[in-house]
TILUMVEX-22580 format. One record per residue: residue in three letters; z, y, x of N, C-alpha, C in turn. Coordinates in steps of 0.1 Angstrom, whole numbers, plus 5000, padded with zeros to 4 digits. Each point is the difference from the previous one (the first is absolute). Example, Ala and Ser with C-alpha at 12.3 -4.5 7.8 and 13.67 -1.06 7.14 Angstrom:
# TILUMVEX-22580
ala507849435132500050124991500050125009ser499350114996500050115009500850114992
***
This chain:
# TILUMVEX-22580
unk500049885008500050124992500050125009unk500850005013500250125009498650024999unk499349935010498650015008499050064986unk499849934987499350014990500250194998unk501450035003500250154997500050045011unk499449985004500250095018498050015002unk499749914999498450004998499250114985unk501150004993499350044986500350155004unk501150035004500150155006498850065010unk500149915013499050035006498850034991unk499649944993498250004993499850124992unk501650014990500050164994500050125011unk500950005008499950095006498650075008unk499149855008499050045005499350034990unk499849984986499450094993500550154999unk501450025001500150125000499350115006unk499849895013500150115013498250034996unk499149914998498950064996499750114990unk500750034993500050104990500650145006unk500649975010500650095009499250125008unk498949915001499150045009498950114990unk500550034986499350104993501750044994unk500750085009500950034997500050214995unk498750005006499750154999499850054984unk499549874994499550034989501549994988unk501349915009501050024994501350095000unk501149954994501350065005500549965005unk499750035015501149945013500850085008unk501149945001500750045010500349975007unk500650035010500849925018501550004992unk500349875009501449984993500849945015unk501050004993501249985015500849884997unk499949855000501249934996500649945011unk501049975003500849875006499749874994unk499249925011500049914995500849835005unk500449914994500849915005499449865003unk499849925002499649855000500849915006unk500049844992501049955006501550095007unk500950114992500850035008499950135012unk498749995004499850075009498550094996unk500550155006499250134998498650025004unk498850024998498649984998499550145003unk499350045010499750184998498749945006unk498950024987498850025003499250075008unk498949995005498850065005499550164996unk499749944986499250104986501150034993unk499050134998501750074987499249884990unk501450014990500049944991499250094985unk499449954996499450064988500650024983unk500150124993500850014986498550014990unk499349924998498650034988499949984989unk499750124991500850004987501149904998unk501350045001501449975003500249824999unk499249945013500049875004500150065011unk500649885010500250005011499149915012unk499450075006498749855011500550045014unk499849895007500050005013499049935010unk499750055011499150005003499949795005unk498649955001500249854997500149965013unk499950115014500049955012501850025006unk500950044992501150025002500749884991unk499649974991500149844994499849875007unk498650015009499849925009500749995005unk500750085010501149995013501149984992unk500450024992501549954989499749905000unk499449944992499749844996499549905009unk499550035012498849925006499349974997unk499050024991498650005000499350075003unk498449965003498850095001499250054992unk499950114996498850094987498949965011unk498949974993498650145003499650034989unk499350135007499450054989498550015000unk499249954987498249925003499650144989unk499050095007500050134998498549964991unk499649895001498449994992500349974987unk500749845003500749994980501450114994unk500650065012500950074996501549924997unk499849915006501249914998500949945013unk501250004996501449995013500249844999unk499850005011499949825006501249965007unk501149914992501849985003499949865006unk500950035012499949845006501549995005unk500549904999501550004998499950005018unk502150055004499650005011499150125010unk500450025016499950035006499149865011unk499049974994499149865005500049975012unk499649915007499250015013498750065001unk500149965009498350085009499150004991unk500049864990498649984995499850144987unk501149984999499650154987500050165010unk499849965011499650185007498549975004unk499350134998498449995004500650005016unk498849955005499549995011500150115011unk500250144989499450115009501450074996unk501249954995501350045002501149935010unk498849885010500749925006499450025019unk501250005005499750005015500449895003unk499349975012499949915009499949965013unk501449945004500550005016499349915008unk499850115014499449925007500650015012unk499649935012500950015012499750025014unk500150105006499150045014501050065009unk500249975013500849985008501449974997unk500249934992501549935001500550074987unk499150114992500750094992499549954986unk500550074990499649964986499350174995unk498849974993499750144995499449954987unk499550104991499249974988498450014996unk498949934994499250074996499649984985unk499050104999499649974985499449934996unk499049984988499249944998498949985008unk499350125003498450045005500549955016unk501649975007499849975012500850165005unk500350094996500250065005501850055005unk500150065009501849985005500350124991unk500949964996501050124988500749995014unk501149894999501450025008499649895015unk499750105012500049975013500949915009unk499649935005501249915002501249995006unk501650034994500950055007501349884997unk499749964988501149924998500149815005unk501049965007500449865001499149924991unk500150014987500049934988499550074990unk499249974992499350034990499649884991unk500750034988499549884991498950014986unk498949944994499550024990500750054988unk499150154996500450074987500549884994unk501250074990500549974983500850094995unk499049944988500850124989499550175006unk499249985006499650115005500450085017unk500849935003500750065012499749915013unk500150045007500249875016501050005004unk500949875002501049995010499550075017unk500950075004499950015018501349995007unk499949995009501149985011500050105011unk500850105005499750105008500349965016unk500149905003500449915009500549925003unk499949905014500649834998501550045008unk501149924996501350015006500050054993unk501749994998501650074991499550104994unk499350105010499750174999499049994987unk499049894998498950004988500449974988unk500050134993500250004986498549984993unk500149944985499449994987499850164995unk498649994996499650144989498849924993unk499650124992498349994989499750135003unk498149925002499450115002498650014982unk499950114996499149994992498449995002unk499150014995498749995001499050125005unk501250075004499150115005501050005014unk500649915001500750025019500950084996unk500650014993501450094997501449895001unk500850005010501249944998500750074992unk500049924984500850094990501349954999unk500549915007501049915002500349975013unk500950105007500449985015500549865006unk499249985011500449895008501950055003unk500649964992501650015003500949854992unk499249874998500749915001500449935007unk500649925002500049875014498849874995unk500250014986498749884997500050034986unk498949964996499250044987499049874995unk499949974987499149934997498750094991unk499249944999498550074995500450044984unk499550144991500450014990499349884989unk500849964988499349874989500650054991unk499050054988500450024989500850134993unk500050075013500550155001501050055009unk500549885005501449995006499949945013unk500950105012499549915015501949985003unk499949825004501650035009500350055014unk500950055002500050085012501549965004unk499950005012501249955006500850125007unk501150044998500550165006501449985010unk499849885005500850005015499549985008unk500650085014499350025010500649875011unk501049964993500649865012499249854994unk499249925010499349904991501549904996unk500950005001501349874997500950084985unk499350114991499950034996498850094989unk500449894988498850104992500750034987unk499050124995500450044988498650064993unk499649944991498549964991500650084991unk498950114999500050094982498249975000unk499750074987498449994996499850184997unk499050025007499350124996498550044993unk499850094990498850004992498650085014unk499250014992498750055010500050125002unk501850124996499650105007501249995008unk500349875002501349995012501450034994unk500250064987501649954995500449924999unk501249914998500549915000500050034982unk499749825001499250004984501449924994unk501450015003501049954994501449985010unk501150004996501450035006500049895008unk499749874994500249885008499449955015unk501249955003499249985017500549825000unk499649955009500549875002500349995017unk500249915005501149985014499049925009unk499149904997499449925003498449994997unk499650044990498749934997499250114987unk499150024995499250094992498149995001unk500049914990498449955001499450094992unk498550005002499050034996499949994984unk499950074990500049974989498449914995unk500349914987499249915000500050024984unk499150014991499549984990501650064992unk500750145007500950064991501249985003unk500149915010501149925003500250015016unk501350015009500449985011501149955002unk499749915014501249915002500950095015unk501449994995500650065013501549945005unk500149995010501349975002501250035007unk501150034994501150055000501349945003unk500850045013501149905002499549855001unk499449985006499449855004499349934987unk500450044988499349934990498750114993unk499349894992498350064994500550064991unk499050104993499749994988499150084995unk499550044985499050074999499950134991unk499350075002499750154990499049994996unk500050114992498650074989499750115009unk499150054991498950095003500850174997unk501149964994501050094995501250055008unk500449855009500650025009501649934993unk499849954990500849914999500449845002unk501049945003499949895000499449874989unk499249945008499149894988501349895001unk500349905011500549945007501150075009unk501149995002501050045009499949915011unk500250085011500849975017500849924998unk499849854993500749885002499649895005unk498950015007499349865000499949975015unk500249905008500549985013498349965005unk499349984995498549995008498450064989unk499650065005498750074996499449924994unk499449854999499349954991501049984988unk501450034995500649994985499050104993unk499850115011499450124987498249944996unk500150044987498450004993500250124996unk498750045002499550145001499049984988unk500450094990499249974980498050015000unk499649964998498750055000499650094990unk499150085001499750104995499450004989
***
């Protein structure tokens, strides 16, 4: 029932937002709210819109709330919703760089072949979700960052280790001693996308779902950041991870 209302919002809303787009011809206003989710405070991109006394918000400030991807198909005029923050396969080709490696270094190129990002870093891993994993150097000293598609590190190399972003969400590891770790999850503009951290372990999210582990035992979350399965389980294969 959640999902069925959480999807039916989305579809109204992206209708909103197209009517939005002949807002000259209506009664609009800019409006100011606070907004909350799950518990925690939301400050959009885009002002928020007041049109003839409804309230819209913009659908790419929805996307980064929810995890999903709009487009927008400007021929039929219609907003194309794909659950999720995808992998690669749902990014064009020409939103994606590609590491390559010349004298011991990692750099980027585009499509056509061409170097966006020249080669500086250790490590460079294939886009997701839009971003590249990099490493700013090998030994202790080499921290984790993301770089975007135009060579912008929008996400400073300041981790000790990092996995690749899945689904919207990247784990990052924020000790600097390796006989010590401490795993939070951060969204694609590098906030930390929830309070929880774990001691040990914080995987890759999988079809909505991640497995992490805490105090020596597993367990699993949502996509919310709540517990599916609790930190009771003494070995990784107890957990099943739901299919989608």
């Amino acid at each position: 029932m959640k999902k069925k209302t959480f999807f039916t919002m989305v579809l109204i809303l992206a209708l909103c937002i197209i009517s939005s787009c002949y807002a000259d011809v209506l009664n609009a206003d800019k409006v100011l709210f606070k907004i909350f989710y799950e518990g925690s405070d939301f400050l959009p991109e885009n002002t928020i819109a007041l049109i003839n006394g409804k309230t819209y918000m913009a659908l790419s400030d929805l996307s980064n709330l929810f995890g999903f991807k709009a487009e927008w198909n400007a021929e039929d005029k219609s907003i194309n919703i794909k659950k999720f923050y995808a992998d690669d396969g749902e990014y064009s080709e020409e939103e994606m760089l590609y590491p390559f490696e010349e004298n011991g270094l990692w750099g980027y190129k585009d499509k056509s072949g061409e170097t966006i990002v020249y080669p500086q870093y250790c490590n460079a891993e294939d886009f997701s979700n839009g971003l590249g994993l990099v490493r700013s150097s090998s030994g202790q000293d080499g921290n984790f960052g993301f770089i975007n598609n135009k060579g912008e590190e929008v996400i400073p190399c300041i981790y000790p280790y990092a996995e690749s972003f899945k689904e919207g969400f990247a784990a990052v590891n924020l000790s600097n001693r390796t006989d010590i770790f401490v795993w939070k999850y951060i969204d694609r503009k590098g906030n930390y996308a929830s309070e929880l951290s774990f001691d040990e372990r914080a995987e890759n999210f999988e079809n909505g779902y991640a497995v992490v582990k805490d105090n020596g035992k597993w367990g699993l979350i949502d996509r919310n950041f709540n517990f599916v399965e609790p930190c009771i389980y003494d070995t990784r294969d107890q957990i099943i991870i739901p299919k989608s």
